[in-house]
N, C-alpha and C positions, 0 to 999 in steps of 0.2 A: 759196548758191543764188541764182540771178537771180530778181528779181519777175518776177511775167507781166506781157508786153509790155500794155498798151491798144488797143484793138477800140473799133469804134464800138458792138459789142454792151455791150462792158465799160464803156463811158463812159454807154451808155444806162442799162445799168444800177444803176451808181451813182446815176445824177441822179434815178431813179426810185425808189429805194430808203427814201424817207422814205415811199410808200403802206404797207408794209409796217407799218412804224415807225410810222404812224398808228393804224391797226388795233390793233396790238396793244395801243395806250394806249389805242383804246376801248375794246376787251376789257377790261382793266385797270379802266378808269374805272367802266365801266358796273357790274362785279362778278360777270360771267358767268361766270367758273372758280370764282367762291365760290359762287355758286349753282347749278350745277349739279351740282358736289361731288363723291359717291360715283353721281349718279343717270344716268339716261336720260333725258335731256328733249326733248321737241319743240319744233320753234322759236316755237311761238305761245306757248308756255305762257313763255318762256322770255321773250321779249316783256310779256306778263302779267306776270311776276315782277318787268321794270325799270322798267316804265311808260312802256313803249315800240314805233314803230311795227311792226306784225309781219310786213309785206313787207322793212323794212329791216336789223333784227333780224337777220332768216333772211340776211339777203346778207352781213350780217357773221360770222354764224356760219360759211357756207358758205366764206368766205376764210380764217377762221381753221382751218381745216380744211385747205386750200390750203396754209396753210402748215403743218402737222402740229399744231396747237395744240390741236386737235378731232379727232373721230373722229364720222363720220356713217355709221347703218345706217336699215332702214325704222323702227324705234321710235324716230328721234331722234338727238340729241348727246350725248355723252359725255367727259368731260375724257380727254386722254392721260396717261400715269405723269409727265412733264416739266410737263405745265400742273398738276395735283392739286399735285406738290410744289412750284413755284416761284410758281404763280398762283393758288392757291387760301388767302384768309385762315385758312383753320383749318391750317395746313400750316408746322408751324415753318422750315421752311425757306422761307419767303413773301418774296419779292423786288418785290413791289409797290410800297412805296411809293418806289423810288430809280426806280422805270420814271414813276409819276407826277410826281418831279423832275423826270425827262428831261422827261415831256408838257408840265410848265412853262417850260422853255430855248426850245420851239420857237419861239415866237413870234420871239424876239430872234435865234436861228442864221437862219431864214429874212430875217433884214435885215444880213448879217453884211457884206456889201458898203459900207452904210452907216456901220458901224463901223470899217470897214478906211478909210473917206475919211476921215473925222473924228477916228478916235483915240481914240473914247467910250462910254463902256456903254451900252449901250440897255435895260438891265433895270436893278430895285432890287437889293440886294446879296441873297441868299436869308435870309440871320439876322436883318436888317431889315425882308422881306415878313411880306403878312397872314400870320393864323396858318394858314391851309391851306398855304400853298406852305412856311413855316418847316416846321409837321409832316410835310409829305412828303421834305422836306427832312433835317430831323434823324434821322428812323423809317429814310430810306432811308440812312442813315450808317451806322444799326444794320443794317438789312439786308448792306450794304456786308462789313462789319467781323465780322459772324456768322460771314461765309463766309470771311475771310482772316484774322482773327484766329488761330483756330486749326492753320492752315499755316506761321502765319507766327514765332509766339510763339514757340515750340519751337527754332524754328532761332537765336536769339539768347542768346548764353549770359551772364544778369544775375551771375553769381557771386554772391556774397550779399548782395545789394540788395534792402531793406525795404521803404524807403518812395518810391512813383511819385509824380511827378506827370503826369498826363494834361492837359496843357495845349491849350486848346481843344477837349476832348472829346466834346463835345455831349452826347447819350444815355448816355454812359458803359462801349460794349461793348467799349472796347480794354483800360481799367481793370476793367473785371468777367474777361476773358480771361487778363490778364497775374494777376490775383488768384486765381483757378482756378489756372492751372498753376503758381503761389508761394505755398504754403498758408501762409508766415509774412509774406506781404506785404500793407502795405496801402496804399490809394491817395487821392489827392486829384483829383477832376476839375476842371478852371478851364475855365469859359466864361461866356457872357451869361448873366443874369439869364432871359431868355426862354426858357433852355433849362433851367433847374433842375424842372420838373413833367417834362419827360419823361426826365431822368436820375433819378429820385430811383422815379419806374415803374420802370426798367429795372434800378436796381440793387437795389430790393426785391424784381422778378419772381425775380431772381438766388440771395436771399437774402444780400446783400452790403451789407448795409445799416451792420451791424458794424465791415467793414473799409473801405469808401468812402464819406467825405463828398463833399459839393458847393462850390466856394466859386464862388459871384460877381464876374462883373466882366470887363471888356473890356483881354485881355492887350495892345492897342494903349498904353491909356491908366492902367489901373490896378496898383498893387502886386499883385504875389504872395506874400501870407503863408504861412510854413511852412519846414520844410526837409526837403532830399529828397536822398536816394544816385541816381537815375536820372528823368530826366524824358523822358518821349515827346511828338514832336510828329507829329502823322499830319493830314497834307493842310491844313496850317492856312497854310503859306508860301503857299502859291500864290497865295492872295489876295492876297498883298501885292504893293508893290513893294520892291527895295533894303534900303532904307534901315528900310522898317519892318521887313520879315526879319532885321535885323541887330537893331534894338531887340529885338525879342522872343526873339530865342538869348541877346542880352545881359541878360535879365531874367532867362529860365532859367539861364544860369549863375550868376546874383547867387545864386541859394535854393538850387543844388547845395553837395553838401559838399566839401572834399578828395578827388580820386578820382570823384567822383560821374563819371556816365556821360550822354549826350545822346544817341538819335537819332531823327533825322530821318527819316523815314519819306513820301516823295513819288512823285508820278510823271518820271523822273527823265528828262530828253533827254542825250544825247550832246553832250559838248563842242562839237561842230558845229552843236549846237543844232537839225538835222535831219532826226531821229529818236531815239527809235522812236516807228513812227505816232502810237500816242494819246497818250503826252506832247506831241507837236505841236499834236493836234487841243484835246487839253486848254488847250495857252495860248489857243486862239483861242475858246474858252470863257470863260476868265479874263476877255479882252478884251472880250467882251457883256456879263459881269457884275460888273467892276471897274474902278476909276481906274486905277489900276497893276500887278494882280496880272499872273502868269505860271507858266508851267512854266519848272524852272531846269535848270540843266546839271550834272552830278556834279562838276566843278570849282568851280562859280558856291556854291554849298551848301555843297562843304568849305572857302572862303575864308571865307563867312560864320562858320564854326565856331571857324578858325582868328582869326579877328579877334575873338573871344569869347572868346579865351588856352585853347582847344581844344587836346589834344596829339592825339597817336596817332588820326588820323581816317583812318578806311577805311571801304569802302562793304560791310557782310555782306552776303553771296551767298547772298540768300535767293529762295526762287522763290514767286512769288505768282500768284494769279486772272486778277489782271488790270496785269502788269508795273508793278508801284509796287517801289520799291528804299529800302532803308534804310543811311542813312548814318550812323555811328558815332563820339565824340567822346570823351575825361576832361579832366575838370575837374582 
């Protein structure tokens, strides 16, 4: 099927399209779908509740409404079925804090021009920022991972592979998932030191305390103790460049066994390196938030595997949320 062509309306409306995208990270921010919740509220009280102005308030509610996020009658606002379960903290299914990631990127996408001159990040790396933008950060991997973990698990067949390692795992919901649906498996997550309080919450919320420990430390620069039949690596390339993508499958394969299994789990572009859109847009993410990192290509990723003494690498056709692809390897 052909794109639609572009219109000057189409051009406008992309170029405008980040008011939207504003809004709804103030909504977010501010905590208006958690507070309004199950109820009715009117816009001053609602105001009253953030500690905030109640002309300006009311104009953001009224848009968010604009955009279906609200429902407005004469008693007030009220959350929609979409805002309760995606926007509202009591609501397990709560997607906030990866939208409050995004509200941290803006600054840096808004000077993307500058980094296209120069070649250079314009932000700290996010696992190095203060701890607000790290916990919106890591919380929003778990949100991420809530929603695709369990689409995605299933379609991957471990055969009888015990022991994971979740390499760069952050919070731990890939290793809490793949341990749910492998009631004889258990996991090791590896990532920084900074991320061990919010993985050690998430996999106690779980009750997986049992079968998932935490170890420390930065897969760039330190050992991986342990051994392991399957190791996952989900979204942790892209930060890099090359050469360190290459170190770090070379590390995972050091702790795999005989047979052991690898995959790679990214946002994957097309050997042309031209699409699909958000692996595109995603490198030039990379590029605001990294020295080197990128979106790679399903060729560029199965060399890397391959130069790791990788056999039998193909990419499972698995269908996900938001087009991330997994590529497959034995040790």
């Amino acid at each position: 099927m052909n794109p639609p062509e572009w219109n000057p309306g189409k051009i406008l409306e992309t170029s405008g399209a980040y008011w939207k995208t504003c809004a709804l990270h103030a909504g977010v921010k501010l905590n208006i779908f958690t507070i309004i919740g199950d109820q009715v509220m009117a816009g001053e009280d609602v105001a009253e509740c953030i500690h905030s102005d109640s002309r300006a308030t009311i104009m953001l509610l009224n848009a968010l409404c604009a955009m279906n996020l609200l429902n407005k009658s004469d008693d007030g606002y009220r959350n929609t079925t979409a805002s309760k379960s995606y926007l509202s903290e009591d609501s397990a299914q709560y997607i906030g804090f990866i939208i409050r990631h995004h509200q941290h990127l803006m600054g840096s996408w808004s000077q993307l021009d500058v980094a296209v001159k120069t070649g250079k990040p314009l932000r700290t790396r996010v696992s190095f920022a203060d701890p607000e933008v790290r916990k919106a950060f890591l919380m929003g991997m778990f949100n991420m991972a809530m929603n695709t973990a369990p689409k995605v698990i299933p379609q991957i067949d471990l055969g009888n592979r015990r022991q994971l390692l979740d390499l760069g795992g952050g919070p731990g919901t890939w290793a809490i998932h793949f341990c749910m649906t492998h009631p004889e498996m258990k996991a090791t997550v590896f990532d920084l030191h900074t991320s061990k309080h919010f993985a050690e919450q998430t996999i106690t919320r779980f009750g997986m305390s049992e079968r998932i420990q935490f170890q420390g430390g930065s897969y760039l620069n330190d050992e991986i103790r342990g051994n392991f039949d399957v190791a996952w690596l989900s979204h942790i390339l892209h930060g890099e460049g090359p050469e360190s993508c290459q170190s770090i499958i070379n590390k995972a394969a050091k702790v795999l066994s005989p047979g052991g299994m690898i995959l790679i789990h990214e946002f994957i572009l097309n050997n042309s390196m031209d699409s699909p859109l958000f692996p595109a847009l995603f490198s030039l993410n990379m590029l605001l938030g990294t020295e080197s990192g990128q979106a790679y290509s399903e060729q560029s990723l199965m060399d890397m595997l391959a130069g790791a003494g990788f056999r039998n690498i193909h990419r499972i056709p698995v269908v996900t949320p938001n087009d991330s692809g997994v590529i497959a390897g034995y040790k």
